[in-house]
Every structure is written in structure tokens, then in C-alpha cells.
C-alpha positions as CSV (number, residue, x, y, z in Angstrom):
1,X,85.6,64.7,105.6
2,X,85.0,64.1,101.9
3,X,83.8,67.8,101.5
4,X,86.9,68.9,102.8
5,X,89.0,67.2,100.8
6,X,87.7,67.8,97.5
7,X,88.3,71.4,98.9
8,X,92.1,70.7,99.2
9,X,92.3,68.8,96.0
10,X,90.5,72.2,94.0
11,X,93.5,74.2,95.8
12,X,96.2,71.6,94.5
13,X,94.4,71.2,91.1
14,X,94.0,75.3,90.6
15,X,97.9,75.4,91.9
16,X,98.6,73.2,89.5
17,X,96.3,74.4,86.7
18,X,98.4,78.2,87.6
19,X,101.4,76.2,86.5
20,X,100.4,74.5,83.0
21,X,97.3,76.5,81.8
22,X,97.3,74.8,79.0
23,X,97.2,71.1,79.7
24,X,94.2,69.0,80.4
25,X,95.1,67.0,83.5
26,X,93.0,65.1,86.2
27,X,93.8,63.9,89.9
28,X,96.0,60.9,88.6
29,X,97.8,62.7,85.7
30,X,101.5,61.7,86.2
31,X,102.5,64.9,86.9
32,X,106.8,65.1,85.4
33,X,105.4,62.6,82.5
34,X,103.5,65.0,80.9
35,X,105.7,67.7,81.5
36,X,103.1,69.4,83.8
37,X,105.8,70.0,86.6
38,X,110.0,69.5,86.4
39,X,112.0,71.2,88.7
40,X,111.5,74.9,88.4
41,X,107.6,74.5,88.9
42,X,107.8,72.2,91.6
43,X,109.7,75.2,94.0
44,X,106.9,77.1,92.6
45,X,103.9,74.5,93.2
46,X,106.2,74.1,97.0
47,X,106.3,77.7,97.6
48,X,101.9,77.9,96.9
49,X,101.2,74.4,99.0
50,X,102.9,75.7,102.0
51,X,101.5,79.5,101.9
52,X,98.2,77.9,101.3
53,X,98.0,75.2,103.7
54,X,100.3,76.8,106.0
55,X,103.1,74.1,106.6
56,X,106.4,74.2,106.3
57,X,107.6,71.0,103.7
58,X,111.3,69.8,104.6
59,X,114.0,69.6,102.5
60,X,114.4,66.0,102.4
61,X,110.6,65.5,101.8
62,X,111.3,67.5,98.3
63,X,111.3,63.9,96.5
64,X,109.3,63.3,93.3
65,X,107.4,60.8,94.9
66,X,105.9,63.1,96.8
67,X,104.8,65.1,94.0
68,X,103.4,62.4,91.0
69,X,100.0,63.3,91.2
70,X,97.7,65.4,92.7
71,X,96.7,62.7,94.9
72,X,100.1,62.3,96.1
73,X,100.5,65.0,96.8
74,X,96.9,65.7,98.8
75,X,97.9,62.5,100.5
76,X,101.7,63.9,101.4
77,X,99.7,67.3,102.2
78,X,98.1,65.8,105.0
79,X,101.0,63.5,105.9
80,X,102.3,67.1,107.5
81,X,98.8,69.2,108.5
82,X,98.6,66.0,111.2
């Protein structure tokens, strides 16, 4: 279980790492804060989480709680895989 989720956080975090190259940023890094995602990146980083994981995320789940860190969203992630 642990195995496999570092191997879903490494897909977020490389997503994510695709997206701002050039900051340094861990699990918990407050994502819109430090300017790591704002709206245009997130349909990106949305577009790469669901082509990856295969899922579809609604519409009304598009809310920036859903998206703070890469924990959240690992933890949203597998809110819709179940």
C-alpha cells in the first residue's frame, strides 16, 4: 500500500514539477501560495491526473481545495479511483 502510493505521489509530484520546473516544492508546498499552480496550470495539471490515472474529475470537484498540495490532491485522487 505504501509502495503504491509513493508511486502515485512521484506521478503528481513529476506533473507538477512539468508545470513549475523551476521551483523547489515538497508534498505539502501550498500549491497557489507559491505561485506553483493558478488557474491555467491547474486545467493543465487536471487534463495529466485524469489521462494518467484514468478517471474522469467532475466539474464541480474543480475546487482549490482539492488541489492545495500534493497530498490533497493524492488524497482527492483516490477519493475517485474507489
Amino acid at each position: 500500500m505504501e509502495e503504491e502510493r509513493q508511486t502515485d505521489m512521484d506521478k503528481i509530484m513529476s506533473i507538477l514539477q512539468e508545470i513549475d520546473p523551476y521551483e523547489d516544492f515538497d508534498e505539502n508546498t501550498l500549491l497557489f501560495e507559491e505561485g506553483i499552480l493558478d488557474s491555467l496550470s491547474l486545467m493543465h495539471l487536471i487534463s495529466e491526473l485524469e489521462s494518467l490515472f484514468h478517471i474522469d474529475i467532475p466539474e464541480e470537484q474543480i475546487i482549490g481545495s482539492n488541489f492545495v498540495t500534493a497530498e490533497k490532491i493524492y488524497e482527492f485522487i483516490n477519493t475517485l479511483i474507489k
